[in-house]
C-alpha positions in Angstrom: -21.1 34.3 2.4 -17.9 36.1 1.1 -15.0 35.7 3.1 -13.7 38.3 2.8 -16.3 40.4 5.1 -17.0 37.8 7.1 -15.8 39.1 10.7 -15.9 35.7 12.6 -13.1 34.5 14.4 -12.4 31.9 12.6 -12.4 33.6 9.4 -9.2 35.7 10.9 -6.0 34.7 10.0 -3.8 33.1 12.6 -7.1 32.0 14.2 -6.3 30.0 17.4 -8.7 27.2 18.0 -9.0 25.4 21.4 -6.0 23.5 21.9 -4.3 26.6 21.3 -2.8 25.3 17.8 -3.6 27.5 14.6 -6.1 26.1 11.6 -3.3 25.6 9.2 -1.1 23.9 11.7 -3.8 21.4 12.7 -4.0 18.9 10.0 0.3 18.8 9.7 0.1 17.7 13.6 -2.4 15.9 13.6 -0.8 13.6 10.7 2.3 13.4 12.3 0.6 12.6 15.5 -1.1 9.9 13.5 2.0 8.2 11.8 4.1 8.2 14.8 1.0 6.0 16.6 1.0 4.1 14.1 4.7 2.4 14.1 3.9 2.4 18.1 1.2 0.6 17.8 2.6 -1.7 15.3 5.2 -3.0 17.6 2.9 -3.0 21.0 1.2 -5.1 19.2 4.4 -7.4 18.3 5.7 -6.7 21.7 1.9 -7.9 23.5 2.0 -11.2 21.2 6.0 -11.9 21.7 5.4 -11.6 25.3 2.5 -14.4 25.1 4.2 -16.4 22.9 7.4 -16.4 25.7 5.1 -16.9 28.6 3.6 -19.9 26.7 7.0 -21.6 25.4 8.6 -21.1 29.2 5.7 -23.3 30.9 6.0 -20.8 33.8 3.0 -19.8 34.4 0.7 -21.9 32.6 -2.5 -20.1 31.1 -3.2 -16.9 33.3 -5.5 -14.0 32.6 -1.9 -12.0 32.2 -2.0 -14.0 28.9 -5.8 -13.4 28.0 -4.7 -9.3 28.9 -1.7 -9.1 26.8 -3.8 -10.8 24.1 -6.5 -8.6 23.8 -4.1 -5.3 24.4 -2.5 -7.0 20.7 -6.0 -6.8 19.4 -6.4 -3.4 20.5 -3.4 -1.9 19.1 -4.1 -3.3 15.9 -7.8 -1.9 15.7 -5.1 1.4 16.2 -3.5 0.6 13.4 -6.8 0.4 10.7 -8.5 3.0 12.8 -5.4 5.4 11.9 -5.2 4.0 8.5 -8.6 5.4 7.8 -7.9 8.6 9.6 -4.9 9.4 7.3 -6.8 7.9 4.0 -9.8 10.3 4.7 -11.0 13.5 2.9 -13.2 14.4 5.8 -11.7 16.8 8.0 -14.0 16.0 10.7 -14.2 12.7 10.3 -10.1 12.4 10.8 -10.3 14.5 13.3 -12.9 12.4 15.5 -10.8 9.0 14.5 -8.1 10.7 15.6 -9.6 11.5 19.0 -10.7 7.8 19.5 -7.4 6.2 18.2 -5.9 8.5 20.6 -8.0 7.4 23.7 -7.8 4.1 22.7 -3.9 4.2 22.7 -3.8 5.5 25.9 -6.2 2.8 27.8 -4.6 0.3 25.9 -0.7 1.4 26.5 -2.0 1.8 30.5 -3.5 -1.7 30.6 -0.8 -3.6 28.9 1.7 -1.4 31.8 -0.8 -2.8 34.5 -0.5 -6.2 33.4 3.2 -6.1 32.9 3.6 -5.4 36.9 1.3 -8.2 37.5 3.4 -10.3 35.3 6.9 -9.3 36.7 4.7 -10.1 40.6 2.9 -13.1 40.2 4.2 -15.1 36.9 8.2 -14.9 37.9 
């Protein structure tokens, strides 16, 4: 179908999509969304596995699930990291754009976990 006569919104220029953001304006967010995850996930991760190695080296308070949680939040934030490597390396528009969703989602639980387990740390550990 010609574009030029088709009459759907989306065809129109300046389109606005759901989240209120133009077509040619999503993929330039979107990446920067994407890099700037990915240097926060990179030193979550660092910051999760320092904090282990600390609580570890201080014999404080032994082996506690705080440790097991901070662990896996360090896992997590590096399955970030190669899940927003393959968004940014993709062709696939859609396929970037549902990584992006998940990497997003998976941030967010795992930012909010390793925060929950910090205040059980500061309570229970010192």
């Amino acid at each position: 179908m010609n574009r030029a006569h088709d009459s759907s919104p989306s065809s129109l220029p300046g389109f606005v999509t759901r989240s209120g953001m133009t077509d040619s304006n999503d993929a330039s967010i979107q990446h920067n969304e994407l890099t700037s995850l990915l240097s926060l996930s990179g030193t979550l991760a660092g910051l999760c596995i320092g904090i282990v190695a600390f609580i570890n080296a201080s014999h404080r308070g032994g082996t506690t699930a705080i440790d097991d949680v901070l662990a896996t939040c360090a896992a997590t934030f590096l399955l970030c990291i190669y899940l927003i490597t393959f968004a940014l390396r993709t062709r696939s528009h859609k396929r970037a754009a549902l990584l992006a969703q998940i990497v997003e989602l998976l941030f967010l639980a795992t930012l909010t976990v390793m925060t929950v387990a910090g205040f059980f740390m500061v309570y229970t550990v010192w």
